[in-house]
DRENRO-467551 format. One record per residue (C-alpha): residue number from 1; residue in one letter; z, y, x. Coordinates in steps of 0.2 Angstrom, whole numbers, padded with zeros to 4 digits. Example, Ala and Ser with C-alpha at 12.3 -4.5 7.8 and 13.67 -1.06 7.14 Angstrom:
residues 2
kolmi n 1&res a&Z 0039&Y -0022&X 0062;
kolmi n 2&res s&Z 0036&Y -0005&X 0068;
This chain:
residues 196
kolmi n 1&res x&Z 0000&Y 0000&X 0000;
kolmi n 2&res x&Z 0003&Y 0012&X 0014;
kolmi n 3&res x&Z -0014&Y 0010&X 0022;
kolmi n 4&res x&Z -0022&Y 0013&X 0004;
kolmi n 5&res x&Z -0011&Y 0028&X 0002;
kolmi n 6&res x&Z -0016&Y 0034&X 0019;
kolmi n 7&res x&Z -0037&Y 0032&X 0017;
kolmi n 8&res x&Z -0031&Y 0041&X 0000;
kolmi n 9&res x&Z -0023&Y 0053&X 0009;
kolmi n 10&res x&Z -0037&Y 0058&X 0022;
kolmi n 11&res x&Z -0050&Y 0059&X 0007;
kolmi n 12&res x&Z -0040&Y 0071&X -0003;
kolmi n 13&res x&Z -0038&Y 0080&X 0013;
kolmi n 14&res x&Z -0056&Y 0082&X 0015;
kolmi n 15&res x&Z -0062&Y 0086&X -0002;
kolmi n 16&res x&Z -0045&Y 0098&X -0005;
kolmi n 17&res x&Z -0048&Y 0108&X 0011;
kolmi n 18&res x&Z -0065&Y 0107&X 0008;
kolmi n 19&res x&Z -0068&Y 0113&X -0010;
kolmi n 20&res x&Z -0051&Y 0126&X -0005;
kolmi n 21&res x&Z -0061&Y 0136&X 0008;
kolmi n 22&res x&Z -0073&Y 0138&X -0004;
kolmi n 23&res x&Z -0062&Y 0143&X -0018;
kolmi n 24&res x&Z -0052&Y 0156&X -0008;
kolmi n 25&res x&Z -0066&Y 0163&X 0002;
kolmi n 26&res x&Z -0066&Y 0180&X -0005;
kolmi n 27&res x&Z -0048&Y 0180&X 0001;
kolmi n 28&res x&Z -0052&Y 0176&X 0019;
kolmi n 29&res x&Z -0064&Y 0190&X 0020;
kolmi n 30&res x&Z -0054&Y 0203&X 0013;
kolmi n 31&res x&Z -0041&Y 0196&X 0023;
kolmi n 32&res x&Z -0050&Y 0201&X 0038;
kolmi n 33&res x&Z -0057&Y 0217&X 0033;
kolmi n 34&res x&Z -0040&Y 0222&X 0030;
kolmi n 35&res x&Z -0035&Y 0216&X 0045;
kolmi n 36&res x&Z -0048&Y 0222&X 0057;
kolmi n 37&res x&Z -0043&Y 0242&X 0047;
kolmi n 38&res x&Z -0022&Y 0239&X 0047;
kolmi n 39&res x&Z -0020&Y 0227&X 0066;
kolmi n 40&res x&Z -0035&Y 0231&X 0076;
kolmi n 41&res x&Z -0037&Y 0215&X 0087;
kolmi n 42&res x&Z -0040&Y 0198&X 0086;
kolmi n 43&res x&Z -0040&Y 0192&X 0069;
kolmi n 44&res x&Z -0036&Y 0174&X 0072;
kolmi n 45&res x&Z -0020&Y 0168&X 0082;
kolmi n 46&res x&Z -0025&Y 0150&X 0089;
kolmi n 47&res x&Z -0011&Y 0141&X 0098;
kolmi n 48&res x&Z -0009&Y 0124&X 0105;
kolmi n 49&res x&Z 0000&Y 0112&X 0096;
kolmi n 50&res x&Z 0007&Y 0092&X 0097;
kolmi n 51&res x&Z 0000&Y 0081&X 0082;
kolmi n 52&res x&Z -0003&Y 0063&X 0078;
kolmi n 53&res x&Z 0004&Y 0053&X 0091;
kolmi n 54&res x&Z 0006&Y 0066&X 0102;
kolmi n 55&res x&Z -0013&Y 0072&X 0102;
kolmi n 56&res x&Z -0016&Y 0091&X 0105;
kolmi n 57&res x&Z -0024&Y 0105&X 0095;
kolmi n 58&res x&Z -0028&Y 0123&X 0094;
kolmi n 59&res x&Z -0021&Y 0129&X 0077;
kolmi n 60&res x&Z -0028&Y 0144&X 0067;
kolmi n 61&res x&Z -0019&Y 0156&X 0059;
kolmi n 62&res x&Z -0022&Y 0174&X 0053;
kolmi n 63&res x&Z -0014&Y 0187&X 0068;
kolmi n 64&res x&Z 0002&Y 0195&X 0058;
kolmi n 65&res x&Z 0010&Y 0203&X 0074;
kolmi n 66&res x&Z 0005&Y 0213&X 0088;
kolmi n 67&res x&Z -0004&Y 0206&X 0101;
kolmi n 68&res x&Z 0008&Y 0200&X 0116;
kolmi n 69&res x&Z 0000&Y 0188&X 0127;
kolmi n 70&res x&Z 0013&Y 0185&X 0138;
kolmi n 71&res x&Z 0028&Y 0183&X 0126;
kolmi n 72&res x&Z 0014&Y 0172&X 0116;
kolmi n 73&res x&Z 0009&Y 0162&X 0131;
kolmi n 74&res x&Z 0029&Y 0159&X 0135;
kolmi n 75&res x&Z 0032&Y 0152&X 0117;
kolmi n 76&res x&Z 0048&Y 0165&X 0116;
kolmi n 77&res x&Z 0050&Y 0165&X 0097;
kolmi n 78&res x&Z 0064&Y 0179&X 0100;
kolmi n 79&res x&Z 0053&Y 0193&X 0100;
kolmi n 80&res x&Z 0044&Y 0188&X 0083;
kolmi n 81&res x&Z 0052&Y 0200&X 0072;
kolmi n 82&res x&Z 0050&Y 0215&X 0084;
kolmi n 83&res x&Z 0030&Y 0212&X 0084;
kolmi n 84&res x&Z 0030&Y 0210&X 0066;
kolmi n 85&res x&Z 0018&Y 0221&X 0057;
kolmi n 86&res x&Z 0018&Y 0226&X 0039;
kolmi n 87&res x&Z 0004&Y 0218&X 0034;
kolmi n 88&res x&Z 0008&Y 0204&X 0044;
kolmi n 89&res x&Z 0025&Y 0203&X 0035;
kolmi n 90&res x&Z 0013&Y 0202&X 0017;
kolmi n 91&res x&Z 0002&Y 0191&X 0023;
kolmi n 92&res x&Z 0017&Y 0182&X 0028;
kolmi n 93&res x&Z 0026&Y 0181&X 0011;
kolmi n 94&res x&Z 0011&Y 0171&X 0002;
kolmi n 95&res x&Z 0008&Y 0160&X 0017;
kolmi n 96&res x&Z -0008&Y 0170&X 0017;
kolmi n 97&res x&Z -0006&Y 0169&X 0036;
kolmi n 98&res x&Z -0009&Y 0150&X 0035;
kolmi n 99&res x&Z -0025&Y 0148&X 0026;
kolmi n 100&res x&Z -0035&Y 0145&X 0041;
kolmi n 101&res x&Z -0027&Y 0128&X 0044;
kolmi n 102&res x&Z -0039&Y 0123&X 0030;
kolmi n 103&res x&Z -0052&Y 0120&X 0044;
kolmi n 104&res x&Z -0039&Y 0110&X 0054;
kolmi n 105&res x&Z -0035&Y 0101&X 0038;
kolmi n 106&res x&Z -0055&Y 0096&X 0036;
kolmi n 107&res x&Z -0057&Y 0094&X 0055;
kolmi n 108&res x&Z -0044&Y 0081&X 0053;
kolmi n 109&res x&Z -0030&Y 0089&X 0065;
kolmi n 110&res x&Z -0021&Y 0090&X 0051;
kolmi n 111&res x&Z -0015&Y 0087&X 0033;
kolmi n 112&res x&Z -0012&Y 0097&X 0019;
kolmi n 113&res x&Z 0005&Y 0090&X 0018;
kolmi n 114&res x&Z 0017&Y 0082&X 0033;
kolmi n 115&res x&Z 0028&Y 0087&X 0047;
kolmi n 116&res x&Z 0023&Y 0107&X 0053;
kolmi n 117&res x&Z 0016&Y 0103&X 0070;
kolmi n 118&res x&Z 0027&Y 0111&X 0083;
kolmi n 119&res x&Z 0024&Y 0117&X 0103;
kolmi n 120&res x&Z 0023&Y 0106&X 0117;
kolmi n 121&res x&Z 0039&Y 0111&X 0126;
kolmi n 122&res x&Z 0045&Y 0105&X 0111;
kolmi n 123&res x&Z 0040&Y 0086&X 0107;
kolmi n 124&res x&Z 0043&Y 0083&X 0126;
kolmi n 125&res x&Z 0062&Y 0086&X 0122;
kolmi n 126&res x&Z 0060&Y 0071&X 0109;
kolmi n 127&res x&Z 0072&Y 0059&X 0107;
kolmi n 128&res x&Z 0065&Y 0041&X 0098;
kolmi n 129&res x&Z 0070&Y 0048&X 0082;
kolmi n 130&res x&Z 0063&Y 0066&X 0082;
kolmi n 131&res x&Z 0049&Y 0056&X 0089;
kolmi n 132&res x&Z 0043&Y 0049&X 0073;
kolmi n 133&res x&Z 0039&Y 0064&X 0066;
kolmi n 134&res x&Z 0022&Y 0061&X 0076;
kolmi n 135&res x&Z 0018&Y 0046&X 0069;
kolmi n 136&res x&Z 0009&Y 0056&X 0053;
kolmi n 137&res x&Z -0006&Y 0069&X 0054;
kolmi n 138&res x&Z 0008&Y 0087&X 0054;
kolmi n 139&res x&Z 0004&Y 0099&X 0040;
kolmi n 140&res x&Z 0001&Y 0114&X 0030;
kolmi n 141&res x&Z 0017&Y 0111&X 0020;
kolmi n 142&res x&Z 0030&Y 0099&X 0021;
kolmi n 143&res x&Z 0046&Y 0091&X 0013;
kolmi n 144&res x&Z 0055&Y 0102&X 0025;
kolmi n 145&res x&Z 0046&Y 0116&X 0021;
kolmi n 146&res x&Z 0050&Y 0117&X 0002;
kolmi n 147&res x&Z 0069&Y 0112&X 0005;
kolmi n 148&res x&Z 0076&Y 0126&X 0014;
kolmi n 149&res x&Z 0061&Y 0130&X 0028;
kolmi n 150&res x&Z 0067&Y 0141&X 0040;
kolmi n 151&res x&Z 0085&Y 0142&X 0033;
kolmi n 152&res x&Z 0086&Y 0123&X 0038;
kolmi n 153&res x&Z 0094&Y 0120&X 0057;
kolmi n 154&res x&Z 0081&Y 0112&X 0066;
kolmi n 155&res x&Z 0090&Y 0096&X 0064;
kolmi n 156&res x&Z 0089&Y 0096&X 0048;
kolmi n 157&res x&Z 0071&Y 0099&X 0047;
kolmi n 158&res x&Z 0068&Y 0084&X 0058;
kolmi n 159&res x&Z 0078&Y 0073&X 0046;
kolmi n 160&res x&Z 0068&Y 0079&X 0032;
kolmi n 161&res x&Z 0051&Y 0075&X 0041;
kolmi n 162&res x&Z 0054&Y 0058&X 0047;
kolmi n 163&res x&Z 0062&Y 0056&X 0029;
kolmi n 164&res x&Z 0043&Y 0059&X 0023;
kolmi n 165&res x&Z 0036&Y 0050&X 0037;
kolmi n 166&res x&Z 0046&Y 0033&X 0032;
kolmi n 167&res x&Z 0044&Y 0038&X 0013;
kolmi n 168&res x&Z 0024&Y 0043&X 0012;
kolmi n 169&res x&Z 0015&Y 0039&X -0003;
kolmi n 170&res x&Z 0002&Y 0051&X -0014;
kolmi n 171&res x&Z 0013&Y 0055&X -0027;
kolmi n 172&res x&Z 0026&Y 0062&X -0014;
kolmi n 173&res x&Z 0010&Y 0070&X -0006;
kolmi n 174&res x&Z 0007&Y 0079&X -0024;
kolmi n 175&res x&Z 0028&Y 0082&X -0029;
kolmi n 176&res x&Z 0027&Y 0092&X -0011;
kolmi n 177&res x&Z 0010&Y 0103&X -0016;
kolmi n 178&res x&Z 0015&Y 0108&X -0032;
kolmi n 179&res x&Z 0033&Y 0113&X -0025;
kolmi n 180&res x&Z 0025&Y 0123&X -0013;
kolmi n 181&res x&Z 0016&Y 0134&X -0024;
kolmi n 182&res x&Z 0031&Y 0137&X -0033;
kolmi n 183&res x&Z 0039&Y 0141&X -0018;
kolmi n 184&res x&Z 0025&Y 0155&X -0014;
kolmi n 185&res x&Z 0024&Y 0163&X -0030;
kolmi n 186&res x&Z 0042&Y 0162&X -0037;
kolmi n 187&res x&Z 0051&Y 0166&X -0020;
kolmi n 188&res x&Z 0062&Y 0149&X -0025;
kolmi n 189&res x&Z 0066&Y 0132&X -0023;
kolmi n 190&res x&Z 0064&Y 0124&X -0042;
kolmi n 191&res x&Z 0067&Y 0107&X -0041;
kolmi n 192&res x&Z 0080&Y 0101&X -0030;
kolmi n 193&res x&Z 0072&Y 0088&X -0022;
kolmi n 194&res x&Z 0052&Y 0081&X -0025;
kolmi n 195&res x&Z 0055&Y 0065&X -0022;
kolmi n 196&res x&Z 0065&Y 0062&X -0039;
């Protein structure tokens, strides 16, 4: 059942990623007119990250803070809201930011839903537990993500991905999307956990 669930998985990531780009299109390009007017630059911030079984990937996200390449090329996350823009901060707020990982969704580096793929400094740190968090495709959104996110400790955010990663099945998969636009549009958790 768990290899069905997973070709089912890959499809839906295809066609969803897919038929999303097209969908949300005029949002990406009035995302970048804005940003080309409002933070002058680079509109897309491209980092590498760890995935599936520890493979590397460049992934793509819309720029929402001033550019900083050395601060970025050190990974020192301190200095985040410092470089903040107000834009960036909007863009934030309804994960806006985050829409070009539709083409990494598609390209198959990741899912739409899974573990969020972290740094490399990080997953060398890895014990064998926080190691299975690699054992899936990492992704858009996540059971972590739509329990508590960045208010989570970061060992709590492990136990809820390797949680998913043990638990995995397309229902779970679809609990976890529609959380996560509750999450975006209300501001708020609504159910109290998607696997019930």
């Amino acid at each position: 059942m768990r290899k069905t669930n997973l070709v089912i998985k890959r499809f839906v990531d295809i066609f969803g990623s897919g038929i999303g780009l097209i969908i949300i299109s005029p949002i990406l390009i009035i995302t970048v007119i804005l940003l080309e007017i409002f933070m002058p630059g680079p509109v897309f911030f491209s980092q590498c990250r760890v995935g599936k079984d520890g493979k590397t990937f460049n992934i793509l996200k819309f720029r929402s803070m001033k550019v900083d390449k050395e601060v970025e090329a050190k990974h020192d996350f301190t200095k985040d809201a410092e470089r903040m823009t107000i834009f960036g901060n909007c863009i934030r707020r309804f994960k806006i930011d985050e829409l070009p990982q539709l083409i990494n969704v598609f390209r198959g580096d990741m899912s739409l839903v899974g573990p969020r793929p972290t740094v490399k400094e990080q997953t060398d740190l890895y014990n064998d537990y926080q190691r299975q968090r690699l054992n899936m495709r990492p992704g858009m959104t996540g059971l972590a993500q739509v329990n508590g996110n960045v208010a989570l400790s970061w060992e709590e955010r492990i136990d809820y991905d390797v949680e998913y990663v043990n638990n995995f099945n397309i229902l779970l998969d679809c609990k976890i999307l529609i959380k996560t636009v509750m999450v975006v549009f209300c501001g708020e958790n609504r159910f109290k956990n998607p696997k019930r």
